[in-house]
C-alpha positions as a printed NumPy array, in Angstrom:
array([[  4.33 , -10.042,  23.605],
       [  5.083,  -7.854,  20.631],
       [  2.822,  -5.766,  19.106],
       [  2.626,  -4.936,  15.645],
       [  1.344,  -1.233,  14.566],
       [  0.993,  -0.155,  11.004],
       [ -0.813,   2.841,   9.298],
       [ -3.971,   2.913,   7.543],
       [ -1.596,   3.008,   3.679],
       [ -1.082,  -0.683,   4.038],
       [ -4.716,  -1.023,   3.151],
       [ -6.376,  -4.056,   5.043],
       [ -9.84 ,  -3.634,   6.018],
       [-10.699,  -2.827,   9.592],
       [-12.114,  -6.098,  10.447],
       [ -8.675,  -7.511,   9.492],
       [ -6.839,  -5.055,  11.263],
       [ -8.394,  -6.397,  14.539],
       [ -8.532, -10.538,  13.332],
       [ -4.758, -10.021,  13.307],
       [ -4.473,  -8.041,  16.275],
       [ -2.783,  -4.957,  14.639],
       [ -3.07 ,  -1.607,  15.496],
       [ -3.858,   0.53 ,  12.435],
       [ -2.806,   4.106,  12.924],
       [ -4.914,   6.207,  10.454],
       [ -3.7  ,   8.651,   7.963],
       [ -5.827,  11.75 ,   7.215],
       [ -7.51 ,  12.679,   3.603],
       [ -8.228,  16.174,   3.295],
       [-10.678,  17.127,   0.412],
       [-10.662,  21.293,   0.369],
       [-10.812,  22.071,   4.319],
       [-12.392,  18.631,   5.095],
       [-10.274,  16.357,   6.534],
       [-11.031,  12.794,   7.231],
       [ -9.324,   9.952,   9.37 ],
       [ -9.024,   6.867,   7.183],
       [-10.774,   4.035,   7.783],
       [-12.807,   5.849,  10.402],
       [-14.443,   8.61 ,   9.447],
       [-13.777,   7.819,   5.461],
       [-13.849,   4.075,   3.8  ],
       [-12.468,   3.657,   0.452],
       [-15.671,   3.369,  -0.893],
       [-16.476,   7.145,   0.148],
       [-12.773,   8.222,  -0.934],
       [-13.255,   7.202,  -4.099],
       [-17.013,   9.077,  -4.752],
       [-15.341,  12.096,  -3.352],
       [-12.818,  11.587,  -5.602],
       [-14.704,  11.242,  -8.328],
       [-17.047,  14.209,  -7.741],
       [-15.549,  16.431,  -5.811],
       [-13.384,  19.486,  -7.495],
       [-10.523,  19.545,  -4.747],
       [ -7.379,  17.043,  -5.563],
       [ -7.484,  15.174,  -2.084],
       [ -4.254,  15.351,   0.481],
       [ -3.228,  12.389,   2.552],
       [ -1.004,  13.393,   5.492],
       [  0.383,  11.145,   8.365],
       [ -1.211,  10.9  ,  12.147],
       [ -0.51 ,  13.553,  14.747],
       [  2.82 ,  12.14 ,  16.858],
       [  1.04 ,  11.88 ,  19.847],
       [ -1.078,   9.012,  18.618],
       [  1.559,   6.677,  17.862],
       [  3.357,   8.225,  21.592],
       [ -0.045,   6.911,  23.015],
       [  0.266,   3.45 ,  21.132],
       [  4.146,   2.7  ,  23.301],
       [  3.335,   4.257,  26.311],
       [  0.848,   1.588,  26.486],
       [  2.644,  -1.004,  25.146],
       [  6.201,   0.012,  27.449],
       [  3.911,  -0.061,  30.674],
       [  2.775,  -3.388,  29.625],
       [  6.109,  -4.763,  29.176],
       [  5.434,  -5.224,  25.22 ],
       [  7.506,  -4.771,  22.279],
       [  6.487,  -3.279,  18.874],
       [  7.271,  -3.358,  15.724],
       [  5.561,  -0.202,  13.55 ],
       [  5.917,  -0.918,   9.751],
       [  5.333,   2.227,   8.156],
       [  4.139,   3.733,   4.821],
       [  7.279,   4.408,   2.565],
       [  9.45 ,   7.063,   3.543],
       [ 10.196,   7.922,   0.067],
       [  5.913,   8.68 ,   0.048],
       [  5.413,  10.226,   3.584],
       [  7.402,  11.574,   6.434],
       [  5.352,   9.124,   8.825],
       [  8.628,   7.012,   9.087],
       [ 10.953,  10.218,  10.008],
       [  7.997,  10.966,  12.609],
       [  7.922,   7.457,  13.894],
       [ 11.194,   7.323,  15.002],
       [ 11.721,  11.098,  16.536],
       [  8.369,   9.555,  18.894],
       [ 10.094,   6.109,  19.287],
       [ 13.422,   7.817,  20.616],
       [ 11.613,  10.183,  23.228],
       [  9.419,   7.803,  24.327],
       [ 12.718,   4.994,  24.84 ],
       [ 10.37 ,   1.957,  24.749],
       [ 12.908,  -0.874,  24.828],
       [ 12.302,  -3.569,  22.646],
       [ 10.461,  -1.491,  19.909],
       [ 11.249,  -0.68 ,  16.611],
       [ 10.182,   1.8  ,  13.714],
       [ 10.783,  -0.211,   9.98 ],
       [ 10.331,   1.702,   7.028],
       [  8.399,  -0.778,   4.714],
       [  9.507,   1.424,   1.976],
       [  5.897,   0.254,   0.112],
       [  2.447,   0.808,   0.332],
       [ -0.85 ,  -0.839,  -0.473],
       [ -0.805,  -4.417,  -1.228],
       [  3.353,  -4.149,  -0.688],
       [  3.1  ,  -3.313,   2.886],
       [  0.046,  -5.572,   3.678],
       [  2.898,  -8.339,   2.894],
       [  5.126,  -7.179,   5.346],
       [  2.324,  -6.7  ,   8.283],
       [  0.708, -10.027,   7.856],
       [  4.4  , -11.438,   7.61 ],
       [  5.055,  -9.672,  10.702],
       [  2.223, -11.151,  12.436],
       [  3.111, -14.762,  11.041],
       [  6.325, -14.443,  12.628],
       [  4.891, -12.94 ,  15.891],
       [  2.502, -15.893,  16.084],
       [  5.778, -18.499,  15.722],
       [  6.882, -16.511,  18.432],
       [  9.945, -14.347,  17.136],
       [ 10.652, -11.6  ,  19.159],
       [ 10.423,  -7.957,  17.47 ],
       [ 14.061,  -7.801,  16.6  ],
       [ 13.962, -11.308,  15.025],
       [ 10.401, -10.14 ,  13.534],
       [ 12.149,  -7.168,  11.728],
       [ 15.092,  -9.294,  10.455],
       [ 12.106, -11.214,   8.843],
       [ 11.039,  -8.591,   7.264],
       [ 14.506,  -7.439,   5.62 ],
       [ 14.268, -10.302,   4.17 ],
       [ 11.427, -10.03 ,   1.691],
       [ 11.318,  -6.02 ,   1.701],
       [ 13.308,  -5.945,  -1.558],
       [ 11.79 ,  -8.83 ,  -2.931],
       [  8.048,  -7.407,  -3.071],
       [  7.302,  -6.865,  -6.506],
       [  4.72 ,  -3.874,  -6.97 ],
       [  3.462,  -3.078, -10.404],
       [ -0.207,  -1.624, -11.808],
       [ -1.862,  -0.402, -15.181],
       [ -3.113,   3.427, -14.442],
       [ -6.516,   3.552, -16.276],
       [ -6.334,   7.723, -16.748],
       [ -3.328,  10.409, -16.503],
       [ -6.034,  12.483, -15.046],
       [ -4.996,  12.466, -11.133],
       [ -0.833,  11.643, -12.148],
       [ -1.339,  15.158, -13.816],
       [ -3.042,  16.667, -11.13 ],
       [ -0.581,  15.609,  -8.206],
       [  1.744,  16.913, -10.251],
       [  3.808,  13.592, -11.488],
       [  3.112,  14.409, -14.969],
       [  3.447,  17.418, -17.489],
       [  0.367,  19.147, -18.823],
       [  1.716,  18.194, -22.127],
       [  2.293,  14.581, -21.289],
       [ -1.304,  14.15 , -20.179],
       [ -2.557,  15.665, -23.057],
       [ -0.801,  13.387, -25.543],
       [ -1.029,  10.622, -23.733],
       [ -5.12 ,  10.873, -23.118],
       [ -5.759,  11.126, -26.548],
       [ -2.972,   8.23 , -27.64 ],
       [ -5.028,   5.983, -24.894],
       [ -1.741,   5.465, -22.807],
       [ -2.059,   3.747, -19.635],
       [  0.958,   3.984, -18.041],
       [  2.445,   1.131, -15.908],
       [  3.752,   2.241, -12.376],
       [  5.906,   0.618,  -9.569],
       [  6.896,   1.242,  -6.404],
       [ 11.1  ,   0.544,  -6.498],
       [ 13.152,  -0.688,  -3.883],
       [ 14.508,   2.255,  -2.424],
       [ 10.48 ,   2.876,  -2.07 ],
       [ 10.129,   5.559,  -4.305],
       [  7.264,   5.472,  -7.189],
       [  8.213,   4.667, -10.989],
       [  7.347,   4.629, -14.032],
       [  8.89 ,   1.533, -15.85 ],
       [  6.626,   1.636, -18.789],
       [  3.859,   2.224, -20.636],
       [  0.769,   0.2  , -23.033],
       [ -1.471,   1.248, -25.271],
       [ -4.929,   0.148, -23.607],
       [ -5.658,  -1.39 , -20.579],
       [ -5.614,  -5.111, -22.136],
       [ -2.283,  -4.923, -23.207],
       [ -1.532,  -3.217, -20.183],
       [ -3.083,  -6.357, -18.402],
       [ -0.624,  -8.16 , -20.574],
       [  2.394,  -6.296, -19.486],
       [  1.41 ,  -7.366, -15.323],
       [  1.403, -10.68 , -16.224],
       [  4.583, -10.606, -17.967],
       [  6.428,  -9.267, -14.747],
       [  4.984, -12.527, -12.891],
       [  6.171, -14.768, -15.689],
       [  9.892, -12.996, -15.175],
       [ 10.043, -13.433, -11.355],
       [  7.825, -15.782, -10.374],
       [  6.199, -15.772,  -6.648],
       [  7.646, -16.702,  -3.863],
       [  4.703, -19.403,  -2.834],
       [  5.275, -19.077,   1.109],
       [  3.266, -15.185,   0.11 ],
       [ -0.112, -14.851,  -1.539],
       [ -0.492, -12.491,  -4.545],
       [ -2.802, -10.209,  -4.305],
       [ -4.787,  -8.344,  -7.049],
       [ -5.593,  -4.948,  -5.898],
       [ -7.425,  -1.976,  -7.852],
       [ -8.907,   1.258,  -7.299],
       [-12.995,   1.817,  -7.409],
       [-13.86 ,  -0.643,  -9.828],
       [-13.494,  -4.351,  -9.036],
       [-14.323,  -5.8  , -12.189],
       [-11.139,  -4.562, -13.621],
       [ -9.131,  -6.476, -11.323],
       [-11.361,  -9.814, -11.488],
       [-10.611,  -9.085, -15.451],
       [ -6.674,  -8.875, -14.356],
       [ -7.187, -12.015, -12.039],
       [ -9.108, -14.129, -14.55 ],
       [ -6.424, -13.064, -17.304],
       [ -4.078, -14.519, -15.325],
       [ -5.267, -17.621, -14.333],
       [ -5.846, -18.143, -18.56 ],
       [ -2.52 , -17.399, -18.94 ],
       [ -1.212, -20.296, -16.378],
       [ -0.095, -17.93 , -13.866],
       [ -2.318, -19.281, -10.723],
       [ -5.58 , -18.341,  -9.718],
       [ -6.39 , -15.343,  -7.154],
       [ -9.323, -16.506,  -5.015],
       [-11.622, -13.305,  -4.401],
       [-10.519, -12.619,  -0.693],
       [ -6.873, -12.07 ,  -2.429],
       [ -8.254,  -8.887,  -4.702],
       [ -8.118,  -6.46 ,  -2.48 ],
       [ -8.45 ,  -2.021,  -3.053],
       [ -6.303,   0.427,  -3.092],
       [ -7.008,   3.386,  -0.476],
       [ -6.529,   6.898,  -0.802],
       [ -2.379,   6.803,  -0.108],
       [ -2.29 ,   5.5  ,  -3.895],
       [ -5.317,   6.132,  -5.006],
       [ -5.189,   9.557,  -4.803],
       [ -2.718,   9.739,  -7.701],
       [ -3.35 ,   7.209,  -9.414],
       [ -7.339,   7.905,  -9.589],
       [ -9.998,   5.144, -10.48 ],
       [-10.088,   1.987, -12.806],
       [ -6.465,   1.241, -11.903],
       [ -5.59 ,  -2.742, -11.428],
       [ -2.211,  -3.933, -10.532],
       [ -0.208,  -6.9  ,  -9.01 ],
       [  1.718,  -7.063,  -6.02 ],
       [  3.828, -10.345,  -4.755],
       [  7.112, -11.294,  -2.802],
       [  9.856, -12.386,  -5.453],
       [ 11.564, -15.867,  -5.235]])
């Protein structure tokens, strides 16, 4: 059997954690000196009113080693393999961790992949995972699976305010200043060396709208993948975004496909934020 392991950034919900038998290794959100496990103690619906009204910029940091030690000792005494996809290592130094823990433990058969995404991107690459699992690859065939689309996931969303880019630090205090008042809502995307950019910007959300479908109209999906939808806090932006889409001929994204972003993106990218994410043909 292989087991697949992933960490709370990839954003399913917990009930979908467990329908696909993965394990879901929580990050922790820290508002001031509160810290919260993701997903356990703190559901995105919670992050985001803490976000919202609280005066501390949150922190997201990755799981103490020994959990994910715990997670192969259990799975070498039970003869398993595992395959963890992590949280970008361009974001976090959860895949650095992983595989310090995977090389003292020496669990044969189990591999650390950096999924060099987050959010919607490396949802893709754990439900892939557990597609292949359930055709019965084994966990080195499941991670040459999943080379194979990581550089074709195509991430891109419409920031709604500079607010929380300027207060993580991504953006001057100048920049945010300009750009509030000029209504810019700048377009962000997470590359393929996993890193986050910056590839553009629109003036107002519904031409921003207009610049995400754009990017599905220049590499169209690979149809063996959903697309998902995903925003932060407010859904009716992204059913806006989905229904947009759908107008413009570009396929229609039933509700169980618009999915939210937690607090490893949301955090600096702050509410009313709608994007796209999608493997590439």
């Amino acid at each position: 059997m292989v087991q697949i392991i992933t960490d709370s950034a990839a954003d399913l919900q917990p009930q979908e954690y467990e329908q696909l038998g993965v394990t879901c290794i929580p990050l922790r959100v820290a508002f001031g000196d509160r810290e919260y496990l993701e997903n356990v103690e703190l559901d995105k619906e919670r992050f985001y009113e803490l976000l919202l009204g609280s005066d501390e910029f949150p922190k997201t940091s990755q799981a103490a080693p020994a959990v994910l030690e715990e997670i192969l000792e259990r799975a070498k005494a039970a003869g398993d393999e595992a395959v963890y996809i992590t949280l970008s290592s361009a974001l976090s130094g959860t895949y650095q961790t992983a595989c310090m823990v995977c090389e003292d433990v020496d669990c044969p058969g189990s591999f650390i992949f950096d999924g060099r995404n987050a959010t919607g991107g490396q949802r893709l690459l754990v439900e892939y995972a557990c597609r292949l699992r359930d055709e019965g690859r084994d966990a080195a065939g499941i991670v040459a699976g999943l080379e194979s689309i990581r550089d074709r996931i195509e991430l891109y969303a419409c920031v709604n305010t500079l607010e929380y880019l300027h207060k993580g630090g991504r953006i001057s205090h100048a920049v945010y200043t300009l750009g509030s008042l000029a209504q810019i809502k700048p377009i962000i995307s997470v590359d393929v060396e996993g890193k986050v950019a910056l590839p553009g910007k629109a003036m107002g959300m519904r031409k921003g709208m207009d610049m995400l479908c754009k990017r599905l109209t220049a590499r169209k999906p690979d149809g063996e993948h959903p697309v998902y939808v995903m925003y932060t806090n407010d859904r009716s932006v992204a059913e806006t975004l989905a229904a947009r889409m759908e107008s413009q001929g570009l396929g229609t994204v039933p509700a169980e496909r618009i999915i939210q972003v937690g607090a490893a993106i949301g955090a600096h990218i702050g509410p009313g934020a709608c994007g796209i994410v999608y493997v590439g043909e």
